[in-house]
C-alpha positions as CSV (number, residue, x, y, z in Angstrom):
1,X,321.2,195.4,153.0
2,X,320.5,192.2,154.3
3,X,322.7,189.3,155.7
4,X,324.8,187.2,153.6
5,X,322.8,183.8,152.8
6,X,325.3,181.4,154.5
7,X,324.7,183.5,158.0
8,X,321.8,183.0,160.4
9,X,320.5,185.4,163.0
10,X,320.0,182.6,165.6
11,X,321.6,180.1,167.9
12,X,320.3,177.2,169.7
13,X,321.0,177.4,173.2
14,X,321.3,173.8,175.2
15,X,317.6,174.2,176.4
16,X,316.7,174.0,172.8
17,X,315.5,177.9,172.7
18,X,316.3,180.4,170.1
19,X,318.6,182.8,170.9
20,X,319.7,185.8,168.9
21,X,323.6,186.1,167.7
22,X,323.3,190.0,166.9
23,X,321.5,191.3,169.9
24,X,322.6,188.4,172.4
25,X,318.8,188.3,174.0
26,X,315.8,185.4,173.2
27,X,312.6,185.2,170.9
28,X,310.3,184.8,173.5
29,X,310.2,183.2,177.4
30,X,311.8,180.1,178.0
31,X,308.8,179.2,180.1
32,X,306.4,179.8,177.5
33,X,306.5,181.6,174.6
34,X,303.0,181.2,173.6
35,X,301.9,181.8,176.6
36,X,303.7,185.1,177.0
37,X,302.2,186.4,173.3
38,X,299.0,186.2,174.7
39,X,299.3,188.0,177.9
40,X,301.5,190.9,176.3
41,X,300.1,191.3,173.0
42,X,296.4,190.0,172.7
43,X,295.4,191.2,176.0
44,X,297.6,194.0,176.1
45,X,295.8,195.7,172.9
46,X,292.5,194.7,174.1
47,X,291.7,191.5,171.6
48,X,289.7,190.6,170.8
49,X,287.3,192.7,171.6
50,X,289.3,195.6,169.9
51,X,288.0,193.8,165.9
52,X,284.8,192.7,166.9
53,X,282.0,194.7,164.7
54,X,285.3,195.5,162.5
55,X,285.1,194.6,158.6
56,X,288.6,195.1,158.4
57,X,291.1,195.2,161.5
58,X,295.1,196.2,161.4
59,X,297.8,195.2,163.4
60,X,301.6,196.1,163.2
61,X,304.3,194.5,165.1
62,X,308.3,195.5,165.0
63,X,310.2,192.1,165.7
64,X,308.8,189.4,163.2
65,X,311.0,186.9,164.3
66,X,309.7,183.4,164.7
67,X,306.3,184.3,163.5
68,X,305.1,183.2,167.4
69,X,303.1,186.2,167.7
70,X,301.3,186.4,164.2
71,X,300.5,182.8,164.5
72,X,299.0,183.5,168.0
73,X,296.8,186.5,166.5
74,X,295.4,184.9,163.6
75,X,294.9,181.5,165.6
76,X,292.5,184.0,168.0
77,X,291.5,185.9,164.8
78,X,290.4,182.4,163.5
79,X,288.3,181.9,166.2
80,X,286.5,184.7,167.1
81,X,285.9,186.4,163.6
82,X,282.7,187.1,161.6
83,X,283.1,185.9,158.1
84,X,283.4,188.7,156.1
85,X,286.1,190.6,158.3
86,X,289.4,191.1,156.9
87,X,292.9,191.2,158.9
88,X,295.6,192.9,158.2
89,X,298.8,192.5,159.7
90,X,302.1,194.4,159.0
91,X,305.8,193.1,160.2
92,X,309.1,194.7,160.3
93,X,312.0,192.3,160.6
94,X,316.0,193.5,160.0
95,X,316.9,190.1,160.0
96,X,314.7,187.3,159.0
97,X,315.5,183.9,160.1
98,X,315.1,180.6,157.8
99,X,312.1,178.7,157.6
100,X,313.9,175.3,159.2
101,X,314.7,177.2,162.3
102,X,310.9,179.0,162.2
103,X,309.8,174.9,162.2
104,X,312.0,174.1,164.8
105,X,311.0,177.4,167.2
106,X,307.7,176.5,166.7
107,X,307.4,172.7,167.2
108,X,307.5,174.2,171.3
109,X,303.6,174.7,170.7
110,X,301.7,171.5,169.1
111,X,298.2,173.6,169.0
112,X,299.8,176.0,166.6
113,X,301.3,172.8,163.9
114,X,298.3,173.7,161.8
115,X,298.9,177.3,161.1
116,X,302.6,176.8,161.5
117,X,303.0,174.5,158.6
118,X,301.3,177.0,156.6
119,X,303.1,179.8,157.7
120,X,306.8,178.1,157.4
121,X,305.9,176.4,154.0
122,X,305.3,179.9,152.5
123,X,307.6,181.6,154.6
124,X,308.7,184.9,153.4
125,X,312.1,185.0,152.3
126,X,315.5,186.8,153.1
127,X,315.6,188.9,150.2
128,X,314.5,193.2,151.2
129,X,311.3,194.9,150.8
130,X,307.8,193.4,151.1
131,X,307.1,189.6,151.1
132,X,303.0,189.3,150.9
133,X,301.4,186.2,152.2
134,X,297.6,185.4,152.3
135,X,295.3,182.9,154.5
136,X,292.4,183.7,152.0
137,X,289.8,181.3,154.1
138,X,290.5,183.1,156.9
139,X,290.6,186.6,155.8
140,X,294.5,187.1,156.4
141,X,296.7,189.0,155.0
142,X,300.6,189.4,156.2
143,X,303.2,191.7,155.0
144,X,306.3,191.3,156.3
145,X,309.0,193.8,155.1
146,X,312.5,193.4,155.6
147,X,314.2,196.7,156.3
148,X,315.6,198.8,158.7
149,X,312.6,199.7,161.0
150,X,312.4,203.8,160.4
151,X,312.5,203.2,156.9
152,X,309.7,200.2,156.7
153,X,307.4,202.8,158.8
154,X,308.3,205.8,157.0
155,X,307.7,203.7,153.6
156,X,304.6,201.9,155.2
157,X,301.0,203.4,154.0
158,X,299.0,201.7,156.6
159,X,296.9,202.8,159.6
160,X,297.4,200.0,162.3
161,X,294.6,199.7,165.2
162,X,296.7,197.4,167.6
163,X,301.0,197.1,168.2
164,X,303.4,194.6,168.9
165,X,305.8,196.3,169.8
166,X,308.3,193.2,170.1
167,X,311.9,194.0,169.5
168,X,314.7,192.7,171.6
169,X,315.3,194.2,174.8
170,X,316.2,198.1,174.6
171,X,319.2,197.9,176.5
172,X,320.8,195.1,173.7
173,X,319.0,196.6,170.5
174,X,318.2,200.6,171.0
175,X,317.6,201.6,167.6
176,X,314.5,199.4,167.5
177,X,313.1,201.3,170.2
178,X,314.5,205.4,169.1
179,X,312.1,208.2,169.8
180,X,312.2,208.4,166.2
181,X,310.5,204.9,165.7
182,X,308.0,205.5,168.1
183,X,307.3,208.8,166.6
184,X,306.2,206.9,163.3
185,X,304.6,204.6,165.1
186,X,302.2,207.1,166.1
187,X,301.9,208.6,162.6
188,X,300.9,205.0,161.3
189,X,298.5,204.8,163.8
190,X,294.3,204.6,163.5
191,X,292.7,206.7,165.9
192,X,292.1,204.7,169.4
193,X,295.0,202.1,168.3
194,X,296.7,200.6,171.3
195,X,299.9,199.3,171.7
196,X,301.5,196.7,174.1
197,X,305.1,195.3,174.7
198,X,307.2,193.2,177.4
199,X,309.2,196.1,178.4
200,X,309.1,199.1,180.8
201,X,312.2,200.8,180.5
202,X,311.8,204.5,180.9
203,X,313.5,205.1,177.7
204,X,310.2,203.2,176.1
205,X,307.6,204.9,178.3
206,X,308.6,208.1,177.6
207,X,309.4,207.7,173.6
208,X,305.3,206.7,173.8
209,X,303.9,209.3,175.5
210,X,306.1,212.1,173.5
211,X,304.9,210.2,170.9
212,X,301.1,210.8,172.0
213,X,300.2,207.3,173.7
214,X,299.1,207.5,177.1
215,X,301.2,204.7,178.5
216,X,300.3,202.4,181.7
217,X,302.0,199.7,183.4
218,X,300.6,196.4,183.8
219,X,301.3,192.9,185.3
220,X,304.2,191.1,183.6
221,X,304.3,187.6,182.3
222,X,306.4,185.2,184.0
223,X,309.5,186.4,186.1
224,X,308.4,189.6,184.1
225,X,306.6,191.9,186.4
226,X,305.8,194.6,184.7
227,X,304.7,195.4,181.1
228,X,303.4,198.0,179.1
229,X,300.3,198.6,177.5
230,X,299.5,202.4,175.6
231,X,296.7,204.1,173.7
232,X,296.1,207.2,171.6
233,X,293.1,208.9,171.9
234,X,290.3,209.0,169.8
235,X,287.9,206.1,168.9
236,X,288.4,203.4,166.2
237,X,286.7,204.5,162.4
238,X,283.7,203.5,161.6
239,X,283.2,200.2,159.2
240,X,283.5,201.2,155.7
241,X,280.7,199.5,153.6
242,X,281.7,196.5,150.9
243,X,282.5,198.7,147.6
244,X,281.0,198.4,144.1
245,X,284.4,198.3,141.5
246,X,283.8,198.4,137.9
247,X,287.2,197.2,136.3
248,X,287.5,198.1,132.3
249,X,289.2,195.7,130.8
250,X,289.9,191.5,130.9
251,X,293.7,190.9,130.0
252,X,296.0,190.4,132.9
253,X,295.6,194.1,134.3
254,X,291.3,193.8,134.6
255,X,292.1,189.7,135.6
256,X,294.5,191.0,138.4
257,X,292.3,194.0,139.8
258,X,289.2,191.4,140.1
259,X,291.1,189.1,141.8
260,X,293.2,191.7,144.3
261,X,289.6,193.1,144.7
262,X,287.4,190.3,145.6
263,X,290.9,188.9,147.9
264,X,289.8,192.4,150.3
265,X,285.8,191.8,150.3
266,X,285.3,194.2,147.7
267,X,282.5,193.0,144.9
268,X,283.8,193.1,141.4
269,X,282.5,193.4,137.6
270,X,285.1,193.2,134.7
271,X,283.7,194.8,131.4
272,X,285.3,194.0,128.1
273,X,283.6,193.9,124.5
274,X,286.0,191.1,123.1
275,X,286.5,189.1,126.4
276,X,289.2,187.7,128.2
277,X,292.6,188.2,126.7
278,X,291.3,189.9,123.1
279,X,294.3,192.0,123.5
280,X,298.2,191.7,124.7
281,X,297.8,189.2,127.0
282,X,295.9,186.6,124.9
283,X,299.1,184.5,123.4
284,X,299.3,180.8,124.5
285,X,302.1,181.6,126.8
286,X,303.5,184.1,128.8
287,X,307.3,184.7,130.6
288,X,307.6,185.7,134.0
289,X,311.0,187.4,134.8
290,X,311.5,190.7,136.2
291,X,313.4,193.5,134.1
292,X,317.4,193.5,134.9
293,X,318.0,196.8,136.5
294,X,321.3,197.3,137.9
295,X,320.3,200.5,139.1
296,X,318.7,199.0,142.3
297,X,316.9,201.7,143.2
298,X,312.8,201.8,143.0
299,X,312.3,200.9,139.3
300,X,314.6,197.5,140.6
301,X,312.8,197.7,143.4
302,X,309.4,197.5,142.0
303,X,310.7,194.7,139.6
304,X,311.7,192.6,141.8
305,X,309.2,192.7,144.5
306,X,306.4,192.7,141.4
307,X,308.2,189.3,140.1
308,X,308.1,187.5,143.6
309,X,304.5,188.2,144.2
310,X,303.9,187.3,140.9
311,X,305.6,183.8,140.8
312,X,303.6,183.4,144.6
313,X,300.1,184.1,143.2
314,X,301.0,181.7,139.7
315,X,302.6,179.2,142.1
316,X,298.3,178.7,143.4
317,X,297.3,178.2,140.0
318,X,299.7,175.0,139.1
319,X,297.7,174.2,135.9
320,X,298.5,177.2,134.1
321,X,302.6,176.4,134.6
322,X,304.2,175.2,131.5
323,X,307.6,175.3,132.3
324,X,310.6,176.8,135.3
325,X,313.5,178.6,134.7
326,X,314.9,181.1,132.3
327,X,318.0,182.6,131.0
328,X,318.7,186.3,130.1
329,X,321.9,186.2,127.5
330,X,324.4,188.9,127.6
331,X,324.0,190.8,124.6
332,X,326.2,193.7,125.1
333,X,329.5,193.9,126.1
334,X,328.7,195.4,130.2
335,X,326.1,192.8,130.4
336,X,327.6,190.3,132.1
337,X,329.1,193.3,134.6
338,X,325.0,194.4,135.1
339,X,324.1,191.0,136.0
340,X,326.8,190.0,138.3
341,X,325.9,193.3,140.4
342,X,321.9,192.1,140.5
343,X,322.7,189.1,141.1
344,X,324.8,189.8,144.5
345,X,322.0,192.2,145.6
346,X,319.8,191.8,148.2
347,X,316.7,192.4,146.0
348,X,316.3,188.7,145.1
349,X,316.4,185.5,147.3
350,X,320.0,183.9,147.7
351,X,320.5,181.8,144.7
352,X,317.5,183.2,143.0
353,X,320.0,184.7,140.6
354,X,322.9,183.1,138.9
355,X,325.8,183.9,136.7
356,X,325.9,180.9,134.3
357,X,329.6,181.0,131.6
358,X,329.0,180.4,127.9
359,X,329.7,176.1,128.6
360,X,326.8,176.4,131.2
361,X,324.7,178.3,129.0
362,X,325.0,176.4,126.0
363,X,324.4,173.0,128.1
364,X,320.9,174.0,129.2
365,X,320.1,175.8,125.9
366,X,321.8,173.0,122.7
367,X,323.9,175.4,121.0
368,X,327.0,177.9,121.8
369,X,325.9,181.4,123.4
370,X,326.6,184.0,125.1
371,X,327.1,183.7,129.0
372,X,324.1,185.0,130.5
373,X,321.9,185.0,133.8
374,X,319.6,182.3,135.4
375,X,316.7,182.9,136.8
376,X,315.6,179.5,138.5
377,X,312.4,180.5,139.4
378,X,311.4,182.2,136.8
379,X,308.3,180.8,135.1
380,X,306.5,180.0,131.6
381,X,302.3,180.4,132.1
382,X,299.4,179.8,130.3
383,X,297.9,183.3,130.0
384,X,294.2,181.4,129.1
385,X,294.5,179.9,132.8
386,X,295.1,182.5,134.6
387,X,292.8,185.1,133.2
388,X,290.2,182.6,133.3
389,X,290.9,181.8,137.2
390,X,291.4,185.6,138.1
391,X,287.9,186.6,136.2
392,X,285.5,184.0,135.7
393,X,283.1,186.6,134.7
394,X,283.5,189.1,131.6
395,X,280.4,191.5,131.0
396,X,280.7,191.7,127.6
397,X,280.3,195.1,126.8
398,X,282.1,198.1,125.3
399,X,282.2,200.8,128.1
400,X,282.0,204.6,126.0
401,X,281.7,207.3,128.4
402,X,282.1,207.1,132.5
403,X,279.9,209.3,134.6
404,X,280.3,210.6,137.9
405,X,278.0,212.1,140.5
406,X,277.3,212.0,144.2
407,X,276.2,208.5,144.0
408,X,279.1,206.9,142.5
409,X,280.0,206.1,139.0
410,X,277.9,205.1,136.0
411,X,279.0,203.3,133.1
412,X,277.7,204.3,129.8
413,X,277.6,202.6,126.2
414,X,277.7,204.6,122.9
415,X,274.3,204.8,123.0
416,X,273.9,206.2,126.8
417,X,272.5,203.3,128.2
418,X,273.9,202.4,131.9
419,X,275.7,199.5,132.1
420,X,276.3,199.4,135.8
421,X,276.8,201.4,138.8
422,X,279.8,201.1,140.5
423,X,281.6,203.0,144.0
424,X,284.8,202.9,142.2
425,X,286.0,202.3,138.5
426,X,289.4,201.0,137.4
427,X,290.1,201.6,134.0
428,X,292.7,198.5,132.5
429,X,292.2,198.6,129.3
430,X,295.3,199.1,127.6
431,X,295.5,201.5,125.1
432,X,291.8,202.3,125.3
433,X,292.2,203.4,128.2
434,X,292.9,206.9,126.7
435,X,289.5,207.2,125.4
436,X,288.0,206.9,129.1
437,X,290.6,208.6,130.9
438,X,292.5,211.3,128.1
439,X,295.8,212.8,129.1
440,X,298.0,210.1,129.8
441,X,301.4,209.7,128.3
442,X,300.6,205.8,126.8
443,X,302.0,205.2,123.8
444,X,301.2,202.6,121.2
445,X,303.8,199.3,120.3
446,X,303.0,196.8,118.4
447,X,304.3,193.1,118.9
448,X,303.2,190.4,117.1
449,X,304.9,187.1,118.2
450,X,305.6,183.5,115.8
451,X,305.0,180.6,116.8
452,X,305.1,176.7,115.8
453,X,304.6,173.6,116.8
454,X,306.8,171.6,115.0
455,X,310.1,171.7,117.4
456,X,309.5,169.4,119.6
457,X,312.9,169.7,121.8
458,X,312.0,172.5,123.8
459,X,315.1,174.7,125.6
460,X,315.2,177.0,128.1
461,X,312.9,179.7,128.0
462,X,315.3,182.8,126.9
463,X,315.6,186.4,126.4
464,X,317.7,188.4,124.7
465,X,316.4,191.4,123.6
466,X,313.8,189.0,121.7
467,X,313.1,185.5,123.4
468,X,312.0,182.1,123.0
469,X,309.9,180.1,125.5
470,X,308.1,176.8,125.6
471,X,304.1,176.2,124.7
472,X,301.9,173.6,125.2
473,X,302.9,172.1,121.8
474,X,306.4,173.9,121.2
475,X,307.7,177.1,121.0
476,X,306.6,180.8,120.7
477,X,309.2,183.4,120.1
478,X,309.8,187.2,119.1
479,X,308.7,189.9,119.4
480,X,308.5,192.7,117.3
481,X,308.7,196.2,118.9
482,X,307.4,198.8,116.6
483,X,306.2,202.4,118.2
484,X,303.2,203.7,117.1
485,X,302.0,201.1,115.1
486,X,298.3,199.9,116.0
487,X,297.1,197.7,113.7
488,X,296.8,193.8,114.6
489,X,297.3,191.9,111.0
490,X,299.9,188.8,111.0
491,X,302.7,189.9,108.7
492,X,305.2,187.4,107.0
493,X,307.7,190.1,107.2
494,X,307.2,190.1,110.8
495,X,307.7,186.4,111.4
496,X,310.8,186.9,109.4
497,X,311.9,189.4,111.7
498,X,311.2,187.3,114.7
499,X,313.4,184.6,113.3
500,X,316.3,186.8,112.7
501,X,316.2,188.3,116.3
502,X,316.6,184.3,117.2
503,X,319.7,184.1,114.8
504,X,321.2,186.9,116.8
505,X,322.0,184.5,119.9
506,X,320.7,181.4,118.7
507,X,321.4,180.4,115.4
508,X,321.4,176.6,115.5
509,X,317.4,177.3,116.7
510,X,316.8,179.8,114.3
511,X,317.9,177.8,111.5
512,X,315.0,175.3,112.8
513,X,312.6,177.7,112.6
514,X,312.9,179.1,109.7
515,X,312.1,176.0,108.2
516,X,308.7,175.3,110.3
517,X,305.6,176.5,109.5
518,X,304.9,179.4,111.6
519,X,301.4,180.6,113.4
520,X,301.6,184.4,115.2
521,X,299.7,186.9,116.6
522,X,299.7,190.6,116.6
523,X,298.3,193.0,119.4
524,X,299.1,196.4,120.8
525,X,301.2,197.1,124.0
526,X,301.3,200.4,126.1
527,X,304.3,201.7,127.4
528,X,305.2,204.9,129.3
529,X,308.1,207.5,128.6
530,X,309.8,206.4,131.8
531,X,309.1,202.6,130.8
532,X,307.6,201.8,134.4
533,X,303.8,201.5,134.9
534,X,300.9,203.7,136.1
535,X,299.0,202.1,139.2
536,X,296.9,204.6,141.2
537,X,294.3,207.2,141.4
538,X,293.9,210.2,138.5
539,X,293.8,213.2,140.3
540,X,291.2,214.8,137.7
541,X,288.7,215.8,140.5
542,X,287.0,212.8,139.7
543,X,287.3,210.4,142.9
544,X,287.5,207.0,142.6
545,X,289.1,206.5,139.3
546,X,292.0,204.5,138.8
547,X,294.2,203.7,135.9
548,X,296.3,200.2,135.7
549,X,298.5,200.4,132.6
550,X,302.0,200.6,130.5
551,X,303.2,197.1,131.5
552,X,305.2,197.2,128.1
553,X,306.1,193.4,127.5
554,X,305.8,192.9,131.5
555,X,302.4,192.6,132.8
556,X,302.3,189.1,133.9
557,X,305.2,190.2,136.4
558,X,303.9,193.3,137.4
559,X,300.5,193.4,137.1
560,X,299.2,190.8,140.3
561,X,301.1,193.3,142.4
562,X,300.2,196.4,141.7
563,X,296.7,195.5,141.0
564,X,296.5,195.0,145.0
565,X,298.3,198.1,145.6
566,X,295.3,199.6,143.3
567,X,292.8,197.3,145.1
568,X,294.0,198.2,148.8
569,X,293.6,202.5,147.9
570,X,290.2,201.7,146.5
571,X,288.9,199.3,149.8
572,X,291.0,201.2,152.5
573,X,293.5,198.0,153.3
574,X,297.1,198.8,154.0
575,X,299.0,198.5,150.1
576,X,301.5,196.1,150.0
577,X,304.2,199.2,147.9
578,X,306.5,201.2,150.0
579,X,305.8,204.9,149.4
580,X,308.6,205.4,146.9
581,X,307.5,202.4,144.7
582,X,303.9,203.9,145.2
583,X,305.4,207.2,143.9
584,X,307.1,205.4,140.8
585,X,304.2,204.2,139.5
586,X,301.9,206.9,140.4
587,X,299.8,208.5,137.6
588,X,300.0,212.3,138.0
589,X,304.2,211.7,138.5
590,X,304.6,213.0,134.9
591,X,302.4,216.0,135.6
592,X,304.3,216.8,138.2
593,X,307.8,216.1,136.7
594,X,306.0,218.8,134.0
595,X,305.3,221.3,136.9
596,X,308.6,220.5,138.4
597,X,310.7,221.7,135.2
598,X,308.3,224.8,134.4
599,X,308.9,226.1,137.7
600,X,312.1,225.6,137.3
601,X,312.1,227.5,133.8
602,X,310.0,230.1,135.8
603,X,313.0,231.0,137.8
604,X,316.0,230.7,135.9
605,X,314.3,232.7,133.1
């Protein structure tokens, strides 16, 4: 867990330096900060000679803190980098500080104000697990994940070249700096990676070299006169070529892999025979919320670090925004119980999240309801926008048959002809996906949603088992949820239906609207058994195929993120999901769930 919002991490001492309140030790040198990043963790790991010739270089630090040190790296990275390299850098901080008191640290160092008023106006936020930030001119991409440090490490999928290994002092903060961290340091370790930090205490020395480093002393910084700078053995992998990636698909699963893709240096082509947005994602709006899970394990998990990413990468495309914030109505009677306990989680931001009463409610919505929960930065999109930004380009082209050989994959038509040649193929393409890759448990629900544009007092976006949100013109609503069902005509009936779901909770609205005239569209979702997606490699014996599918009614929340968790397997960058969320969405977990309860069968018969 995380701290409470009203409590920060840091004091300002009288000198006007950063102190911390847990561990009773500074950021960095009150002579110079800056100064002190470079000797100990730039020269220490040898940069930047260490990335140069490197198409993709990854560093990992413990002890985010002020950002000092990341800013310093990518300041040199900046500088001495060729322009198709890629940077990497992973962060671990227990206890993130604000982004006021990140402006204030850093004001020390004038040279930095450029990057540091990037940094600090996206800074990542208090809330646990993995907060994604991108400096796409320059190549850079941060993760910073706020968790205990064993479990970020143990979670983290990465292989870092270079440490900064920056914690507080050992004597004031010894977990950060257990055998047992150290240890997973190694594991998440590139072969040749070095590692450098301001201390020598033997506890430190010796945790490295058990942990395989060979470990030297060097001249400190400042009154500092020692520091340490380690190395495993081996020598740094060779530079993996730009890949070929084939994505199958245009809605917001192909849009997302093409933009995740080309966001790592990879080259992609998006196939579809209809075009952008022919199927589920192709209605004139779209709501962003995360699902309510008051299970807060992984599925919540996911959820919520899916929605933030989601709401960072719509936030750069401010054009396809129609409208902010949304409400989710109790509709049973533990609702209200459900969303009070995800609300006080950590898994959001503080004040992300708020319990609204029925007064509150009806005051932002026109009419009495239920009490429910707000979502302030929840968001209303223009699908078109976005698909349009994400994948400019749509070969239009039905994709029959995949083939596979030494070379890489081919793409086939009905008739056999090749349509491309591709390293990799990711196969988006909702429930066609089962004709290209069979097996899969994706099932078939039809939605169609009404719409009109003769209510011209728009309300809240809400949900409620249905929901209503906000177009250009006026309001879309529904949907239906019928299993199975795969055909894509408009029904009356159906539009009927979609107004009575309305009545349910809103019945002064629903009375509106079943007196306008109604437009609508029908197309097909794909949903799981376990309701969570499938993100990852099939493990057919084919290599290089991956499927991105059952997002359900939830794609525009999930599918930016897992998309670069796709994209990062495919091109060998660090995913942004911890392990477990990896595991949740995996695509052979049902397999071996099956396997799991055979062998279990096995033995008890």
């Amino acid at each position: 867990m995380t701290d409470p919002p009203d409590w920060t991490p840091l004091e300002w001492m009288g000198d006007g330096q950063p102190r911390s309140r847990l561990y009773d030790d500074v950021y960095f040198s009150a002579e110079d900060g800056l100064a002190e990043t470079r000797a100990v963790f730039l020269v220490g790991c040898g940069l930047p000679d260490a990335w140069v010739g490197r198409r993709r270089f990854v560093v990992g630090e413990l002890g985010f803190g002020t950002g000092l040190n990341v800013l310093a790296l990518i300041e040199l990275w900046a500088r001495t980098r060729t322009a198709d390299a890629q940077l990497h850098i992973f962060s671990v901080e227990a206890h993130p500080i604000t982004a006021a008191d990140a402006r204030r640290a850093l004001a020390h160092w004038p040279e930095l104000a450029g990057l540091a008023a990037r940094l600090t106006d996206h800074w990542p936020g208090q809330a646990s697990g993995v907060h994604r930030r991108a400096f796409a001119d320059l190549g850079v991409t941060l993760d910073v994940i706020v968790a205990d440090v064993a479990e970020a490490l143990a979670g983290w999928g990465g292989r870092a070249d270079a440490w900064f290994l920056d914690g507080f002092a050992p004597a004031r903060n010894p977990a950060m700096w257990r055998d047992e961290v150290l240890a997973l340091v190694a594991q998440r370790s590139a072969p040749g990676a070095a590692a450098a930090t301001f201390t020598v205490a033997g506890q430190v020395r010796r945790g490295l070299a058990a942990a395989g480093f060979t470990v030297e002393k060097q001249p400190g910084f400042g009154r500092k006169r020692e520091r340490l700078a380690a190395r495993l053995p081996g020598h740094a992998p060779a530079a993996l070529p730009a890949r070929r990636v084939a994505i199958i698909g245009a809605g917001i699963a192909g849009a997302s892999t093409a933009r995740a893709v080309r966001a790592l240096g990879g080259e992609a082509a998006v196939f579809d025979p209809q075009g952008r947005g022919a199927g589920a994602s192709g209605n004139p709006a779209a709501l962003v919320t995360p699902r309510v899970d008051a299970g807060l394990g992984p599925p919540a998990q996911l959820f919520a670090q899916a929605w933030r990413r989601a709401l960072d990468l719509y936030a750069a495309l401010p054009e396809a925004i129609i409208a902010r914030g949304a409400l989710q109505l109790a509709a049973q009677p533990r609702d209200a119980e459900r969303f009070a306990k995800v609300a006080a989680s950590d898994l959001f931001e503080p004040g992300a999240l708020a319990m609204l009463d029925r007064a509150e409610v009806a005051a932002r919505l026109g009419e009495s309801a239920a009490a429910g929960l707000a979502f302030a930065e929840a968001l209303v999109i223009e699908p078109a926008i976005v698909l349009a930004n994400w994948a400019p380009q749509v070969e239009l082209a039905a994709v029959a048959r995949l083939e596979h050989d030494s070379g890489g994959w081919r793409l086939l038509d009905a008739q056999g002809r090749t349509l491309a040649n591709a390293d990799a193929v990711v196969v988006a393409a909702g429930l066609e996906t089962l004709n290209l890759v069979p097996g899969l448990p994706l099932g078939a629900v039809r939605g169609q949603a009404s719409w009109t544009d003769a209510i011209a007092d728009r309300p809240w976006a809400a949900a409620f088992g249905g929901y209503v949100i906000p177009t250009r013109q006026g309001l879309l609503f529904g949907a239906t949820h019928d299993r199975g069902d795969t055909a894509c005509d408009l029904r009356a009936e159906d539009h009927a239906r979609n107004v009575a779901s309305v009545a349910e909770s809103l019945p002064r609205l629903a009375a509106q609207l079943a007196e306008a005239p109604l437009d609508g569209r029908a197309s097909v979702r794909v949903a799981t058994p376990d309701q969570l997606p499938i993100a990852g490699a099939v493990a057919d014996g084919r290599a290089d195929l991956f499927v991105l599918s059952g997002f359900g009614a939830r794609g525009f929340a999930l599918a930016p993120l897992l998309a670069e968790h796709v994209a990062a397997v495919i091109l060998g960058a660090p995913s942004p999901l911890p392990a477990p969320l990896a595991e949740a969405v995996d695509p052979d977990r049902f397999a071996r769930r099956a396997a799991r309860r055979e062998g279990g069968h096995t033995r008890s018969s």
